[in-house]
C-alpha positions in Angstrom: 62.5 118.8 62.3 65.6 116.6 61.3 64.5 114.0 63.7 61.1 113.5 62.2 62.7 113.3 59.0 65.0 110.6 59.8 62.1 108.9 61.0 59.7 108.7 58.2 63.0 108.0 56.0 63.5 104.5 57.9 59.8 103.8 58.3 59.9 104.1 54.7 63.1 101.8 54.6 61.4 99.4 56.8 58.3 99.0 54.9 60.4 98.5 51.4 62.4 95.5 53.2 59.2 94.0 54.2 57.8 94.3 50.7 60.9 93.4 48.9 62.8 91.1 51.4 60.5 88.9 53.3 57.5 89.1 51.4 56.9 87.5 48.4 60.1 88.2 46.5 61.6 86.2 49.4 59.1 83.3 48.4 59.8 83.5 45.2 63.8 83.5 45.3 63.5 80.4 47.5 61.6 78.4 45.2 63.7 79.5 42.6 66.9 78.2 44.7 64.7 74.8 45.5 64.8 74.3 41.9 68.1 75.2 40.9 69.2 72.8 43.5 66.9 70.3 42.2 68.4 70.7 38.4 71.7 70.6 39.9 71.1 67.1 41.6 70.0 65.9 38.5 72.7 66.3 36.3 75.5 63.7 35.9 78.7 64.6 37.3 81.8 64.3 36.1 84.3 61.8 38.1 87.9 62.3 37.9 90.7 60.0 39.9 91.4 62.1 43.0 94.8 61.9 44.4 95.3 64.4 47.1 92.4 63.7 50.5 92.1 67.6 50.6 89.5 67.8 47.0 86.0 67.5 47.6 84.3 64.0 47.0 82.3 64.4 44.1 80.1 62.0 45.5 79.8 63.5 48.8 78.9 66.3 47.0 76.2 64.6 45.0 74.8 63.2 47.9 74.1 66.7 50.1 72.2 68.3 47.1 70.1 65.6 46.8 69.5 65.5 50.3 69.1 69.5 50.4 66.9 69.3 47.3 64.3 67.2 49.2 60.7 67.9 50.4 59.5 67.3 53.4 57.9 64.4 51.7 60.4 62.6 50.4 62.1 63.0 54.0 59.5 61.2 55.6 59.9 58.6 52.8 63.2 58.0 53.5 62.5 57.3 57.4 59.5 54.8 56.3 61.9 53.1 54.1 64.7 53.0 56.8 62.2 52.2 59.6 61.2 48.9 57.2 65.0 47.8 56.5 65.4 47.4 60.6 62.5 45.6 61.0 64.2 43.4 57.9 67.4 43.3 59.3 65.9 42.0 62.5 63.6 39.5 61.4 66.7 38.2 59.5 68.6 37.5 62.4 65.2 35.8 64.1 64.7 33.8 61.4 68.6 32.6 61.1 68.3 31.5 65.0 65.0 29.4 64.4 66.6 28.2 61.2 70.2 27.1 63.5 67.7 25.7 65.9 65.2 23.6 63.1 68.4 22.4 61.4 70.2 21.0 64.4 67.1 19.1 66.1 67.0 17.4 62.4 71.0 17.1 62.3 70.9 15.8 66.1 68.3 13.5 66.2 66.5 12.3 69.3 67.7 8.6 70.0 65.2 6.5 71.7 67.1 4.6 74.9 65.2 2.0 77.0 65.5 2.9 80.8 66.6 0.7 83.5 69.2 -2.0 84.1 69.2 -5.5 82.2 68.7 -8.7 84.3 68.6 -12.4 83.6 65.6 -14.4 82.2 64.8 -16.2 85.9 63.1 -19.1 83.7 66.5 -19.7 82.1 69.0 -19.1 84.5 70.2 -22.6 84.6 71.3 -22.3 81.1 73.1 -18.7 81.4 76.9 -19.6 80.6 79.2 -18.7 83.8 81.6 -16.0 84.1 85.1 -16.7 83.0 86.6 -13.9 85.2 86.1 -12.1 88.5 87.4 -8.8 87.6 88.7 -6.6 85.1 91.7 -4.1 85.1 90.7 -1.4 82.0 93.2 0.4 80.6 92.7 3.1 78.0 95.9 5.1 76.6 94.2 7.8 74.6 94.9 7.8 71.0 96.8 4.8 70.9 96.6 4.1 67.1 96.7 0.3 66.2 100.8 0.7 64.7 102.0 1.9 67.7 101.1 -1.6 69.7 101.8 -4.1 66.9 104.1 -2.6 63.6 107.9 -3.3 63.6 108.2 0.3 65.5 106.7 -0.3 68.1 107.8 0.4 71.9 106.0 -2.5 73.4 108.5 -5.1 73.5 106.6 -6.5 76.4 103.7 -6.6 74.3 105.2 -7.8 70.9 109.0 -8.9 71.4 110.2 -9.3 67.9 112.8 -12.1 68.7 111.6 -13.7 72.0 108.5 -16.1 72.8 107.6 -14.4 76.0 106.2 -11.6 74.6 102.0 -11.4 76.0 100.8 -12.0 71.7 103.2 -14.7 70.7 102.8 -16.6 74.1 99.3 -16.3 73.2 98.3 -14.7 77.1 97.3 -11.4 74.5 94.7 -11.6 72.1 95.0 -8.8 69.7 92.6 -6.8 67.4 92.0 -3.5 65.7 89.1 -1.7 66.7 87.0 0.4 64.5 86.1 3.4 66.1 83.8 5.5 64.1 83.4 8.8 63.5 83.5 11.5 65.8 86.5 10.4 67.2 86.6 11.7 70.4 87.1 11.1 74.2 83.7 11.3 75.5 81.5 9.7 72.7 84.2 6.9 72.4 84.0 6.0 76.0 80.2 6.0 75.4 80.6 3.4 73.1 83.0 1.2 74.9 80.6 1.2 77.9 77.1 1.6 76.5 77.7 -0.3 73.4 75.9 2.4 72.0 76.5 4.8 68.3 77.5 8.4 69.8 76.4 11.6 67.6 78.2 14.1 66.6 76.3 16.1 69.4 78.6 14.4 71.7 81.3 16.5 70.2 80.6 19.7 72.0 79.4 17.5 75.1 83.3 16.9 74.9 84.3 20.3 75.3 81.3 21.0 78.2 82.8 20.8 81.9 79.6 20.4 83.2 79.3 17.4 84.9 75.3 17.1 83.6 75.6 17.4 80.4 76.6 14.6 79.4 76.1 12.0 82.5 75.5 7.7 82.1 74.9 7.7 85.6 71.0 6.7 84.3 71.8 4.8 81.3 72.7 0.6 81.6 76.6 0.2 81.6 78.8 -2.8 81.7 79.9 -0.4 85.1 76.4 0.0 86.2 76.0 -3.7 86.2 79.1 -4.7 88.0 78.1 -1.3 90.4 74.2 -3.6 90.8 76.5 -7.1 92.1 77.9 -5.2 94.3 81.0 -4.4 93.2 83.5 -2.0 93.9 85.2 0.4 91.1 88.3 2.4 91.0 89.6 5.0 88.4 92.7 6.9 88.0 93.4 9.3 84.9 91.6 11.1 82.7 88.1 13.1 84.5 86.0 12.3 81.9 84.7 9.2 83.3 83.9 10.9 86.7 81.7 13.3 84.3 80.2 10.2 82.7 79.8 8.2 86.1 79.7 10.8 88.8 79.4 9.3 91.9 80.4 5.5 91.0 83.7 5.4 91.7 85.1 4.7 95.2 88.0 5.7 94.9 89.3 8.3 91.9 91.9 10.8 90.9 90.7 12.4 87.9 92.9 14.6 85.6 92.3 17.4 83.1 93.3 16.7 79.6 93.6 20.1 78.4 96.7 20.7 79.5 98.8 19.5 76.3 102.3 20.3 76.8 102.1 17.9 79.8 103.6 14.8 78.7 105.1 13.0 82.3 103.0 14.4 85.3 99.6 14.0 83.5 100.9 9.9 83.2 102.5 9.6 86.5 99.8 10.6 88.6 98.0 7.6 87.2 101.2 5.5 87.3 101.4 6.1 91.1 98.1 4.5 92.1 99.0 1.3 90.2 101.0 -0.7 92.5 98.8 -0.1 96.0 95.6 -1.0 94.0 97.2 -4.0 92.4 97.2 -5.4 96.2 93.7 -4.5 97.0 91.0 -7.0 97.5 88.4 -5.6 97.5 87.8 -4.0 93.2 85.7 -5.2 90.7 87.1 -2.8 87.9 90.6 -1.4 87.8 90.4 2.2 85.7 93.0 4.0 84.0 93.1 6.5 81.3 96.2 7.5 80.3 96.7 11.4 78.8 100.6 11.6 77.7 100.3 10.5 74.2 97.8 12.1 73.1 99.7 15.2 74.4 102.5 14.3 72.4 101.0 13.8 69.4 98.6 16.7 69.5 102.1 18.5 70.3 104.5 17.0 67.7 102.9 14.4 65.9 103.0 10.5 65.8 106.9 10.6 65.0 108.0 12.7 67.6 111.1 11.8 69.6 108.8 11.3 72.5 106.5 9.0 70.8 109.0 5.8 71.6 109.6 7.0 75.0 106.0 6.9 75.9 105.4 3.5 74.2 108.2 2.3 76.3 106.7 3.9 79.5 103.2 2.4 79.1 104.6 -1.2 78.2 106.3 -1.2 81.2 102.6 -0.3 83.4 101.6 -3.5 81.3 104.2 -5.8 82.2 103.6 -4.5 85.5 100.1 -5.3 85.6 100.8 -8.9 84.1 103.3 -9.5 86.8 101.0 -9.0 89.1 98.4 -10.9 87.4 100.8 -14.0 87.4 102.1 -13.9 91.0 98.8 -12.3 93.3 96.0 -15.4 94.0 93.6 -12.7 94.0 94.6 -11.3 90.6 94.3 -15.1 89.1 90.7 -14.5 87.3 91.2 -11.5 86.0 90.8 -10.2 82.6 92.9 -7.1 81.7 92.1 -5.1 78.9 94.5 -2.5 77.1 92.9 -0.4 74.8 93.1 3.3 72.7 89.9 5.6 72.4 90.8 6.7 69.4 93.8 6.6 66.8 95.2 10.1 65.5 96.2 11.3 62.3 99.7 12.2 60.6 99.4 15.2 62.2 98.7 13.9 65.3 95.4 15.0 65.7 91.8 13.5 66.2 88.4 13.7 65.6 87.7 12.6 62.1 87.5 9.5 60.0 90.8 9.1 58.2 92.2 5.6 59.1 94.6 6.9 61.5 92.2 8.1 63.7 89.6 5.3 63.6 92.1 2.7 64.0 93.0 2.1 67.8 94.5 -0.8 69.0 92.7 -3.2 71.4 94.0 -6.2 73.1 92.6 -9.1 76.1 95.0 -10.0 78.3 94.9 -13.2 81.2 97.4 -16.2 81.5 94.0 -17.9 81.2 94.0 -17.6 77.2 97.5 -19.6 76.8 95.8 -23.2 76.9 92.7 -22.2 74.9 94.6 -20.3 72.0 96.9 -20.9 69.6 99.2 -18.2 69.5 99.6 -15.2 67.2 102.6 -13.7 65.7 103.9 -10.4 66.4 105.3 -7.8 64.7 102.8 -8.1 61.9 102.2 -6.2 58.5 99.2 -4.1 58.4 96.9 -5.7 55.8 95.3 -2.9 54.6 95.4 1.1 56.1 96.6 0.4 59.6 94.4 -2.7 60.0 96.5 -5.3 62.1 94.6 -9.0 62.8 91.1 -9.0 63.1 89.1 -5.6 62.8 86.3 -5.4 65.4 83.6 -2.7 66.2 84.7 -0.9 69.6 81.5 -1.0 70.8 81.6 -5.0 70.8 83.3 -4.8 73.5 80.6 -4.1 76.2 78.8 -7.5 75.1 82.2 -8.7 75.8 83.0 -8.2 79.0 79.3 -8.7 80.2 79.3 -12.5 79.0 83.1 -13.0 80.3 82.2 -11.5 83.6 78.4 -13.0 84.0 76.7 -10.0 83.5 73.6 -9.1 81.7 74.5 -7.3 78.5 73.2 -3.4 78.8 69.7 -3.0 77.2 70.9 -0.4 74.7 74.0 -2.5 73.2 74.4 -2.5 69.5 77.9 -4.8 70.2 78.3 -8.3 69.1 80.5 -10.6 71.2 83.4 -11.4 70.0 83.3 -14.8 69.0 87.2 -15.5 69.1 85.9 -15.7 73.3 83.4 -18.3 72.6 86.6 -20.9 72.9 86.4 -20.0 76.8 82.9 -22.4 77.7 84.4 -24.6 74.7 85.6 -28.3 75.5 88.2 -28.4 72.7 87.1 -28.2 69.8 83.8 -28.6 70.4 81.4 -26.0 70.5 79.7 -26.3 74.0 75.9 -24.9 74.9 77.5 -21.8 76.7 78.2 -20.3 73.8 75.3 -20.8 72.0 73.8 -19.3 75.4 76.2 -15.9 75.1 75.1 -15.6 71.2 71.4 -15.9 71.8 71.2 -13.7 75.0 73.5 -11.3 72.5 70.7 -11.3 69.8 67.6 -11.5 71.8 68.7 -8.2 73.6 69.4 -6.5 70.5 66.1 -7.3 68.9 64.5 -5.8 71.6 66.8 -2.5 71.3 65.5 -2.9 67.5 62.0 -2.6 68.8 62.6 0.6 70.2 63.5 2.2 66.9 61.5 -0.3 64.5 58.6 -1.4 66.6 56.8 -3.3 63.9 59.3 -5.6 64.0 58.1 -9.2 65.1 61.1 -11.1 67.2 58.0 -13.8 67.9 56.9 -15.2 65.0 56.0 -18.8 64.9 56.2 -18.7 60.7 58.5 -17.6 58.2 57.9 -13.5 57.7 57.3 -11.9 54.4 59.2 -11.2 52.2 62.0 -14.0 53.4 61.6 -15.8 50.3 63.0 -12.3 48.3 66.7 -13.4 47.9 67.9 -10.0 48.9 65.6 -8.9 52.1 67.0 -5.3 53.5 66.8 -3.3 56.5 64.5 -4.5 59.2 63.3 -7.3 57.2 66.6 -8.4 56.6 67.5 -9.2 60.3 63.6 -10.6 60.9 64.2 -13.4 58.3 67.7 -14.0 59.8 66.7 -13.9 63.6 63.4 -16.7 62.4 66.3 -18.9 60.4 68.5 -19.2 63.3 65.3 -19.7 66.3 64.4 -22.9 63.5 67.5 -24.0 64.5 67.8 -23.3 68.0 64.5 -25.4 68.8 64.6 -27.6 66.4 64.1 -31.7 67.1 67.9 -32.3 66.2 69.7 -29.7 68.3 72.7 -31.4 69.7 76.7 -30.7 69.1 76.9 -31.6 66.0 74.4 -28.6 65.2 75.6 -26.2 67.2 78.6 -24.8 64.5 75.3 -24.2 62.3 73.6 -22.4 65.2 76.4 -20.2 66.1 76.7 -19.3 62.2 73.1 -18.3 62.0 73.2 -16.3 65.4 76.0 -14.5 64.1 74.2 -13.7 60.8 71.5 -12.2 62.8 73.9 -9.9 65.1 75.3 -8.8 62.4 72.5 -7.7 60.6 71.0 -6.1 62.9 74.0 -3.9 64.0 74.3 -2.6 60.6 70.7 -1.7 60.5 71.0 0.2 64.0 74.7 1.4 63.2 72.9 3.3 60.2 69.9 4.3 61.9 72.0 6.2 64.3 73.2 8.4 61.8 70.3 8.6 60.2 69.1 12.4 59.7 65.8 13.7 59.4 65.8 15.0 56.4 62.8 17.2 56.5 63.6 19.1 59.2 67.2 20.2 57.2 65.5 21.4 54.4 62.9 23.1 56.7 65.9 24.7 58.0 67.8 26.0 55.1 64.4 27.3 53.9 64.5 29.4 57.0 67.7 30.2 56.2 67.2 31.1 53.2 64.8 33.6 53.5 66.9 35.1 56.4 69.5 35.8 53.5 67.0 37.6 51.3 65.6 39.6 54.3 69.2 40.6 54.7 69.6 41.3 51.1 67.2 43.7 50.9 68.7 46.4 52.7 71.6 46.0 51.7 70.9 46.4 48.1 71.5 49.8 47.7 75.0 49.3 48.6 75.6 45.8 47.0 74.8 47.6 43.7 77.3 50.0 43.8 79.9 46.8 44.0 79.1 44.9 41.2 82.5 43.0 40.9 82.6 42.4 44.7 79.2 41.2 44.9 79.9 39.1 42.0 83.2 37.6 43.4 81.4 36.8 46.7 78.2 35.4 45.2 80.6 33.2 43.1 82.7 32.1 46.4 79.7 31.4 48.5 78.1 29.2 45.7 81.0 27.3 44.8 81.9 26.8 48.9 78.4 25.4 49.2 79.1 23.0 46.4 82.0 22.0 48.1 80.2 20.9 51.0 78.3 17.7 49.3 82.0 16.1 49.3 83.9 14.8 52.0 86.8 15.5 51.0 87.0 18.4 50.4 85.1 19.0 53.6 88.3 17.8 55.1 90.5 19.8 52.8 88.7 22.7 53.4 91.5 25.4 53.5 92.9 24.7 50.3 89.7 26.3 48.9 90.1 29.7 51.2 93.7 29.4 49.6 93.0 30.0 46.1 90.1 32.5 46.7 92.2 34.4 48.8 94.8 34.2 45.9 92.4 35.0 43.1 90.8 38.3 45.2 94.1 39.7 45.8 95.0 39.4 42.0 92.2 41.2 41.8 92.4 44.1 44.4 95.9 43.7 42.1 94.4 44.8 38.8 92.1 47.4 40.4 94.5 49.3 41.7 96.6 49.2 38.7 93.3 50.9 36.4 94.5 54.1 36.7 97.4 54.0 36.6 97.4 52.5 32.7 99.1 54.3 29.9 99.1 57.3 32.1 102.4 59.6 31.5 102.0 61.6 34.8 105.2 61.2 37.3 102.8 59.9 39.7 103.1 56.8 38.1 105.7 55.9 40.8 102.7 54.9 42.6 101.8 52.3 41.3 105.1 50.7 41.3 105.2 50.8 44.8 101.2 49.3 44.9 103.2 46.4 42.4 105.7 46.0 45.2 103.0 45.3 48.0 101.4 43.1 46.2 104.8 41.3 45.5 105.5 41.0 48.6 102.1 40.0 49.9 102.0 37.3 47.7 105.2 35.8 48.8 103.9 36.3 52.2 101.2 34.3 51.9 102.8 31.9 50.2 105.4 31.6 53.6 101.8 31.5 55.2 100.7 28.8 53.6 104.0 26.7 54.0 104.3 27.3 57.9 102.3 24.5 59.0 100.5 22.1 57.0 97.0 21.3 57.5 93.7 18.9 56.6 94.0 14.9 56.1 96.1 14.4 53.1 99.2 16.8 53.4 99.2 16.7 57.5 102.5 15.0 57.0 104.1 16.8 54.6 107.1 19.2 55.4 107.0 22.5 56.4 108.3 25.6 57.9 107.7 25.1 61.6 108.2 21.4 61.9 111.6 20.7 59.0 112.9 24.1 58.8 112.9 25.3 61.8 114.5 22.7 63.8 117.3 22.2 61.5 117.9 26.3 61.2 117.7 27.0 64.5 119.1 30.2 64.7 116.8 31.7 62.4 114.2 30.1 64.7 115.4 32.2 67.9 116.3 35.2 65.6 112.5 35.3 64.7 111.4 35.0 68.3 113.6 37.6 69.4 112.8 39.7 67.2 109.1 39.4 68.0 109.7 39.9 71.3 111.6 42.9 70.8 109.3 44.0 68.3 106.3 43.7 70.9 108.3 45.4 73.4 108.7 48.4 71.1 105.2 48.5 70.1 103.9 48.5 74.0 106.7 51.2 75.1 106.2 53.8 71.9 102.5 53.5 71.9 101.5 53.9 75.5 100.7 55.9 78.2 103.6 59.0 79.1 104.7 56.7 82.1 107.8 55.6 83.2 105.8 52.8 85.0 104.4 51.7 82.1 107.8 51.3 80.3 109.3 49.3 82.8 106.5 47.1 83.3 106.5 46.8 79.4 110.1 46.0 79.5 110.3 43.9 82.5 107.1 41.9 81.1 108.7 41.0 77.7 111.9 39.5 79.4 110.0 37.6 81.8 108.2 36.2 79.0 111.2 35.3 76.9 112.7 33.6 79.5 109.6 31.9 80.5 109.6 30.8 76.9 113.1 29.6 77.0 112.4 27.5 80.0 109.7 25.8 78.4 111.5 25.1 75.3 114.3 23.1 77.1 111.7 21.1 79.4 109.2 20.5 76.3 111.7 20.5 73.5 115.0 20.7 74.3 116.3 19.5 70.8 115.5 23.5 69.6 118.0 24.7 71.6 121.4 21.7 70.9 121.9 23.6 68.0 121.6 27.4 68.0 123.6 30.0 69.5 121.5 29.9 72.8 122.6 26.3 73.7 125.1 27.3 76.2 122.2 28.6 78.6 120.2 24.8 78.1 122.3 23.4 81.0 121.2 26.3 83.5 117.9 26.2 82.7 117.3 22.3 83.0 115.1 21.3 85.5 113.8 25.1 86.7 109.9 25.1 87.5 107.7 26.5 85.0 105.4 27.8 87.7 107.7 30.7 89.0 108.1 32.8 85.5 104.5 32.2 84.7 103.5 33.3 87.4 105.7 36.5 86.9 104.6 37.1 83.2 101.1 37.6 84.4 101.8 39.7 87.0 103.7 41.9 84.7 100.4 42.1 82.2 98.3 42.5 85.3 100.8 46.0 86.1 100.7 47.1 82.6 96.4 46.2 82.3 96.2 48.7 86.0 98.5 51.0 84.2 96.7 51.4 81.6 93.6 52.1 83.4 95.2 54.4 85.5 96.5 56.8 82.4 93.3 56.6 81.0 91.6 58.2 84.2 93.9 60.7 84.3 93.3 61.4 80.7 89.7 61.4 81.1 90.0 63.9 84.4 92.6 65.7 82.4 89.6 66.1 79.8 87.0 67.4 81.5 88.7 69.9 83.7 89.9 71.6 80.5 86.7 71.3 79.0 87.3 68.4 76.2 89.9 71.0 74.6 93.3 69.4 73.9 
């Protein structure tokens, strides 16, 4: 009986729950949570400053009733609209590589180069002027700047003797000019220019940096080498490899060396230097090669005054007296023309690749005992006349015309050079102008009228009456060089061509090369502008794509946003200026100062007219942002930077070396500092704290031994200076070589522990 009872009691119980519970009450009290949840998103909340991690984030908070107060619908909106931000975000990125890709085949435009090697006109051959010289020794020292060959402090005494007449300029054997090189001023696209007689791009830049050897080949294009390789002639180059990546396979004999090396000032030199004297007694060369690396290695190391700088002036002047020797005493060196020559200048800084004077102000001289009795002497040391501009300033491409005409070869097809005409004197009997050079001049301007043609090919080099537009006073462009180029052919075939004529000739064939290099020379750098603003079109709508997304949180930062918006526009500004293009950083330097002010004054907000004890903290907020401040400010100081303050002192270049014991204090400490770092924050491992220890000394004393056979001045005066002697002349090789094997122990170490972690891991289940 009591068990049936207790039965119909929770049968009774059972149907209650079901009718109270889970039926509709349940419905009901869930809707009315939903909406209580819903009322409670809704309402503003309250935000207070927070100052211990452990309170909730009101925010956070916020943010989970919303999302528990949604509908199924508004979930499914929320995907749709995060499904179309990543199909924003990446067409954005699509649309900023076909933007990089429109904008660069505008910026890098596509110069037109006519094929094949130039020959002579077989119906004039009678007339072509004959070559002065049989062969040419080229030497190139990279980055030497026009100052360093011909001002008062110069190391070439050979060169330039102040106080004696034997000296290669004022004996007159040296003809000496400065050569303009333009802009980018770099290895590879200047030697493109002294061979091709060509304008480089700035494409040639990265070509510079490229160790591929097809990349950025002449082997195809017409050279004064390719046209001295077509006679038959033999070529030899010692020094710097990027002519065997320009000419592979030209050369019969080479020893090419790497230029990236920088703190290689004597070996990188002397494996040139060794060649010289063996060569100089061959037979059997057209063109003698060298290319010499060391200073440009010191001045990319310590600048143009280094203590090394005279040194290595001294070093190369006595290669060229070598050569000159040679020159004067070998019968098979008698018709031979050297050339000594710089690529490129550098900067105060020592430094390259722009277009301050410095760097686009090399030095380039022609050298033969030949010159003596057809030129009246210069004088040497001079004053530069203007920024580093010693003599006569000449285009550095002029000198592929050059040496064609002085060796008898056709000028290359794509030559924008003009020959020189202080050469002309060379086919000259006296001083009077003979038909040779009024043969080199016309052959000069006939083939660049036809490398015209390839850019401007209305242009009509034939024309048997005056052009239009030649009666305008002021003809440009094109036009300009067709109405010069029909002047000078009325006076090259005209009835009363004789000697007395021929000073007019020359003038109006120089008038016509002229002209028509500084069409070309601008052409060359002309952009196509419709492709750029194709591109930052592109662009543009890349950033709005990207915007988009990222909208929600952008407007939660309005002051950031604003700051940034602000620095981007004004940095784009900048831009349409060169110079401040190349004084770039000091931009970064005052935005960087002006957001950290800010950051400053934000964290400060809180903190204002409050009277609770936690004000300390802000004091100590004041204090970091003291001493960031001065930090940056030490930052800033430590090594000077751009075009105008390159030379200016600084920390690491006038402090240092004359407190040198605060230099070596700092680099101990640094080195103690990372050994600390690498034995407290590392694997349990006795191993590993060796290695970490063994690894730092190795790598201070590689640093010392560097130091005292790079720059042994940093050590004459500090407290480590005893130790100099021991160290002098110890291979570098040996504690390289053990520094890396110490970071290869510690990288295996590493490894190791983190196996043993991982093993350690799984075994226990992921538990610590």
């Amino acid at each position: 009986m009591a068990k049936s009872v207790r039965a119909s009691v929770s049968k009774r119980n059972r149907a209650k729950l079901r009718a109270t519970v889970f039926g509709p009450a349940a419905d009901a009290r869930t809707e009315r949570l939903s909406a209580k949840l819903k009322e409670l998103a809704s309402q503003p909340i309250m935000r207070e400053h927070k100052t211990s991690s452990m309170e909730l984030d009101p925010t956070g908070f916020n943010t989970l009733l919303s999302f528990l107060a949604l509908g199924s619908k508004d979930i499914e909106a929320c995907k749709m609209a995060l499904k179309w931000e990543n199909r924003a975000i990446l067409i954005a990125n699509i649309l900023i590589v076909v933007a990089i890709s429109i904008f660069s085949s505008g910026f890098f435009p596509y110069k037109s180069l006519l094929p094949g090697l130039a020959t002579f006109d077989e119906t004039n051959i009678d007339t072509v002027a004959p070559k002065v010289f049989d062969r040419v020794i080229f030497m190139v020292i990279d980055a030497l700047r026009s100052d360093f060959v011909y001002s008062k402090a110069s190391g070439f005494s050979f060169t330039q003797r102040r106080f004696e007449i034997n000296s290669l300029i004022r004996s007159g054997a040296a003809l000496p000019f400065t050569a303009h090189a333009s802009s980018p001023t770099v290895t590879m696209p200047r030697l493109k220019a002294m061979t091709t007689g060509s304008v480089p791009s700035f494409l040639d830049v990265i070509l510079n940096i490229a160790e591929s050897d097809t990349s950025s080949t002449l082997a195809y294009q017409d050279t004064w080498l390719a046209q001295l390789k077509a006679q038959g002639g033999q070529l030899v180059m010692y020094g710097d490899d990027t002519w065997i990546k320009l000419f592979p396979g030209v050369f019969d004999r080479s020893d090419g060396t790497t230029s990236f090396f920088v703190s290689d000032f004597t070996e990188v030199d002397h494996n040139v230097t060794r060649h010289v004297p063996r060569e100089l007694s061959q037979h059997d060369w057209s063109a003698f090669i060298m290319h010499f690396l060391g200073l440009d290695h010191i001045g990319h190391k310590a600048g143009p005054k280094s203590r090394h700088m005279m040194t290595k002036q001294r070093e190369m002047d006595s290669i060229v007296a070598l050569i000159y020797a040679a020159m004067e005493e070998q019968d098979h060196l008698q018709s031979t023309l050297f050339v000594l020559c710089g690529d490129h200048g550098m900067n105060d800084a020592g430094n390259h690749g722009g277009s301050s004077p410095g760097e686009t102000s090399p030095a380039m001289l022609f050298i033969s005992p030949k010159f003596q009795t057809k030129k009246t002497p210069e004088d040497s040391p001079v004053e530069a006349f203007s920024d580093l501009q010693y003599y006569r300033t000449v285009e550095q491409m002029d000198i592929t015309p050059t040496l064609a005409g002085l060796l008898g070869l056709p000028i290359p097809l794509n030559s924008l050079g003009i020959f020189i005409p202080e050469f002309l004197m060379m086919w000259d009997n006296g001083n009077v102008i003979s038909f040779f050079s009024i043969d080199i001049l016309l052959r000069n301007a006939k083939q660049m009228l036809n490398a015209m043609k390839g850019t401007f090919p209305d242009i009509d080099v034939e024309a048997t009456t005056t052009p239009q537009g030649c009666d305008k006073q002021l003809p440009t462009g094109p036009a300009k060089v067709q109405c010069a180029w029909f002047q000078a052919l009325q006076l090259v075939h005209g009835p009363e061509r004789n000697r007395t004529t021929l000073p007019d000739v020359e003038s109006a064939l120089l008038r016509v090369l002229r002209s028509a290099q500084e069409v070309m020379s601008s052409t060359a750098s002309k952009y196509n502008t419709t492709r750029l603003y194709l591109g930052l079109i592109v662009a543009a709508v890349a950033v709005l794509l990207s915007f988009l997304p990222a909208y929600g949180l952008v407007s939660k930062s309005s002051n950031a946003v604003t700051f940034l918006m602000l620095s981007i526009i004004s940095y784009g500004g900048m831009m349409f200026a060169s110079s401040y293009v190349e004084e770039e950083q000091q931009f970064w330097y005052w935005v960087v100062t002006a957001w950290t002010v800010y950051l400053h004054i934000k964290s400060l907000r809180p903190w204002h007219g409050s009277k609770d004890p936690r004000f300390s903290f802000s004091r100590f907020a004041t204090c970091m942002t003291v001493v960031l401040a001065i930090s940056y400010r030490i930052l800033r100081r430590w090594n000077q930077t751009g075009q105008k303050f390159a030379a200016e002192p600084d920390i690491a270049r006038n402090f240092f070396p004359r407190h040198q014991n605060i230099l070596w204090a700092l680099i101990i400490l640094t080195y103690f500092d990372t050994c600390m770092r690498l034995c407290l924050n590392s694997p349990p491992s006795n191993i590993w704290r060796s290695a970490a220890i063994l690894t730092t000394i190795a790598a201070f004393f590689f640093k010392l031994v560097f130091v005292v056979s790079d720059s042994p001045e940093l050590l004459d005066e500090s407290l480590l200076s005893p130790i100099q002697k021991s160290l002098e002349g110890m291979p570098l090789l040996l504690p390289a070589r053990l520094v890396f094997c110490g970071i290869s122990l510690l990288v295996v170490t590493s490894f190791c522990a983190m196996n043993v972690t991982q093993k350690r891991s799984s075994l226990t289940g992921g538990k610590c």
